[in-house]
N, C-alpha and C positions, 0 to 999 in steps of 0.2 A: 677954577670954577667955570672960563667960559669954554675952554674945552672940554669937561663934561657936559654939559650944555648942547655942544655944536655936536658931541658923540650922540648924547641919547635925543635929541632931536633929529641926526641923523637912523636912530635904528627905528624911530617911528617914522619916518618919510619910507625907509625901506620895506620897513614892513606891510605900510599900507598899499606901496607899489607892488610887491612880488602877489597882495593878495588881490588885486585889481586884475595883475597880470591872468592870475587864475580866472578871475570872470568874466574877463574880455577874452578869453580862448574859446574856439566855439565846440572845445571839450575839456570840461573842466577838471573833469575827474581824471584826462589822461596828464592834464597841464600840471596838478598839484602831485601824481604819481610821477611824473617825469624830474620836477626838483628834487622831489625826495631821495629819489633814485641817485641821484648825482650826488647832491648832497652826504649822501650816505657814502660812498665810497671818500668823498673828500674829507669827512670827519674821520672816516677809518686810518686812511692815510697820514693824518696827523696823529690818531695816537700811536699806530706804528712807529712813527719817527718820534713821538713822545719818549716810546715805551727805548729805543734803540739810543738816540742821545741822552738821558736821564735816566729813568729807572721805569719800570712797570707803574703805571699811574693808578693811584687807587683810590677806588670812586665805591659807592657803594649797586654794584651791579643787580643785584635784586629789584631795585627800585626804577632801574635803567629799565629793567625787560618789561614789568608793570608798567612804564611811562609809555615804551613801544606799542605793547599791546593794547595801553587806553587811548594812542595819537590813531587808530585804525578807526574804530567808531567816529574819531571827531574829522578824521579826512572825509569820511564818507558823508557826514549830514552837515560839512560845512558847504559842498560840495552840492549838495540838494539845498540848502538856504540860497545859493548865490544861483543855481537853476530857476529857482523859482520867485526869488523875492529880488529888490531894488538892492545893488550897492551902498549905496547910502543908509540905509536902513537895516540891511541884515550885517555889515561889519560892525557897526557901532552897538548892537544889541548882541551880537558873537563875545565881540572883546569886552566892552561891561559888564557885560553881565557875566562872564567868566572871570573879571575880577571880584567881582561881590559875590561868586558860589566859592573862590577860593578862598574868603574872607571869612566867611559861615563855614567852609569845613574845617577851616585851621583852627575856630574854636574849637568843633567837635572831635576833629582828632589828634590836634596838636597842642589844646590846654591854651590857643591863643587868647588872650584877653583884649575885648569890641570895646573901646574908650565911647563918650555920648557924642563925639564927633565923628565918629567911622560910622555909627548908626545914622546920625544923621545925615551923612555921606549916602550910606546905601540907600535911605527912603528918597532922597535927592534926587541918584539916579534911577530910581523906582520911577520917577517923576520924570524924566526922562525919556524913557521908555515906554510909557503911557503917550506922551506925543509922538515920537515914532512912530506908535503901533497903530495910530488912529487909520484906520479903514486899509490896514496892512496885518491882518489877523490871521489870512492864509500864508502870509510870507512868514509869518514870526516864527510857526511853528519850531521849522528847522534851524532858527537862528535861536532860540531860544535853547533847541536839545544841546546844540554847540557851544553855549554857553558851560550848559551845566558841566558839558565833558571836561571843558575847560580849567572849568571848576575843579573835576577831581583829577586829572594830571597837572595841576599848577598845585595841589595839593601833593599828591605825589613828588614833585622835581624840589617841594618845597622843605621835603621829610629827607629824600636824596642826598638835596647838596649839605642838608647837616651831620648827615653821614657818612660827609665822604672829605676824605683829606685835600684829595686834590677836585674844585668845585667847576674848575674850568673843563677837565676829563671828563667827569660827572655831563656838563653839558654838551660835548662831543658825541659823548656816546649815546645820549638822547637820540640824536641824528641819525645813528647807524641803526638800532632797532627802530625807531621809527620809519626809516626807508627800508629794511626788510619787514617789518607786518605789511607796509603798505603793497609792498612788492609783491608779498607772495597772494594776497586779497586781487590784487590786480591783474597777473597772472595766470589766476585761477580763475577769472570772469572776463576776463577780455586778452584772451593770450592771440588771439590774433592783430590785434591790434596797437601792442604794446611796438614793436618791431617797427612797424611804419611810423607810429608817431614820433619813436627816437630817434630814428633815421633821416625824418624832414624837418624836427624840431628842437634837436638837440642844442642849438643857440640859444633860443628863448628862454630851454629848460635848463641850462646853465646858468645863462643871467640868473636868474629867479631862484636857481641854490646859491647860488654867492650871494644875493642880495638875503635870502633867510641867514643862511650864514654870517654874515656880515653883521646882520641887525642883530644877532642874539651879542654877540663878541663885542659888538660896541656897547650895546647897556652893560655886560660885564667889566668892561676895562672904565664905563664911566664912574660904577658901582667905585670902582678903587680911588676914584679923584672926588666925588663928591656922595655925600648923603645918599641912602638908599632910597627914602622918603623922592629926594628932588629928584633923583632919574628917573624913577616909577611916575612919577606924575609928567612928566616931560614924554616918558613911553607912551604914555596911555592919547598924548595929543596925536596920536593915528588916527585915533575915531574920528576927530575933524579934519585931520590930512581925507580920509576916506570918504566925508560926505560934499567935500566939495569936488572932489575927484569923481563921484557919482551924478552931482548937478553939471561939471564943467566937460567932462569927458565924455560922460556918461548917456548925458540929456536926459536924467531923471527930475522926472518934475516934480514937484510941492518943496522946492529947494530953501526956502526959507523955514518954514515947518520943522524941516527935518535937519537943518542944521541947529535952529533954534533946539530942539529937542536933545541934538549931539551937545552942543554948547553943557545944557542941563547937565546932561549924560556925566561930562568931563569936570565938570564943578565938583559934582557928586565924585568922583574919583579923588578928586586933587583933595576933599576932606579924609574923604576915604584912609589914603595914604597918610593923612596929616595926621591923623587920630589915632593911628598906628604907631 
């Protein structure tokens, strides 16, 4: 147990870091296309060598290319939330609230059954979020659409990996169509620019695919040592890796507020999970 612990606490330290990364770049939108980029071929690379020492890995592809094509809209307006709004404030309302829209759609599309403690989980972090949001109503906007996205590709990855034999593949390949939608989106709007950011940044944007990388593969291999329930709620403490990472690094102010507010946020989850 306490090395799943020390894993999925580590894939929520990473994960808050590679998304810090992205909003301390002073382009965000080429920072988060740059990991994806890399990332992308490093996930290909492994299934190749998947597919060449074992066998063709079978994953449910249909669901891959729908996940690809829905990580493009939430690249883009996570991307506009952290342009415009605080760290502290738009990660914690990104990643909650895209746990409670994949909670609500797994009823609606996958017959999941909400226990009176998921519910009261979600109105929790409802509660939450309502502190956040106090006199941050122009930043929410776009931390809230990236929520919803979230929503329906956690809904998607969540319909996938039950369709698919091999779940680890399944999450690979997420990586590769996700870094070609975003590629060819990026590409297509900023092809001059693509070349020189790779060229001078290609470090950063490496760390930052190994760190997404890394953070997805450790809640997965934690998933194997302990409870799904305990790792998801151990994931989800990024929200407060990220608000203090926005007060401490960041010098965003009303830092108590908005930790206070995450705290809520993460209560609201950790039932969330439990009621599940």
């Amino acid at each position: 147990m306490l090395t799943a612990t020390l894993m999925a606490l580590g894939a929520a330290t990473l994960h808050a870091s590679w998304n810090f990364a992205v909003k301390r770049n002073t382009d965000s939108g080429l920072a988060l296309w740059g990991q994806f980029f890399i990332a992308m071929f490093v996930a290909a690379g492994a299934l190749v060598a998947w597919w060449i020492i074992d066998d063709r890995p079978d994953f449910a592809w249909q669901y891959t290319l729908l996940s690809g094509i829905t990580h493009l809209p939430y690249s883009i307006l996570l991307v506009r939330a952290y342009n415009t709004g605080d760290f502290s404030v738009s990660y914690p309302i990104a990643r909650g609230g895209g746990a409670i829209g994949a909670a609500v759609l797994g009823v609606v599309l996958l017959d999941d059954v909400l226990s009176m403690l998921t519910i009261a989980g979600i109105a929790l972090a409802g509660v939450g979020f309502f502190l956040l949001s106090r006199g941050s109503l122009r930043q929410m906007r776009f931390a809230i659409s990236t929520a919803a996205i979230i929503g329906v590709y956690t809904a998607i990855d969540a319909t996938g990996v039950r369709q698919s034999a091999d779940p680890a593949a399944y999450a690979l390949s997420i990586f590769v169509t996700t870094g070609f939608t975003v590629s060819v989106w990026t590409f297509a709007t900023r092809r001059g620019a693509v070349i020189d950011a790779l060229r001078q940044q290609w470090k950063p944007f490496g760390f930052a695919a190994i760190g997404t990388l890394a953070s997805y593969c450790l809640t997965l291999l934690a998933m194997r040592l302990a409870p799904v329930g305990y790792v998801a709620v151990l994931r989800e403490s990024s929200v407060l890796i990220a608000a203090v990472i926005g007060w401490k690094l960041l010098g965003e102010q009303d830092h108590r507020r908005r930790i206070g507010g995450t705290i809520v946020v993460l209560v609201g989850l950790v039932a969330l999970v439990a009621g599940g």
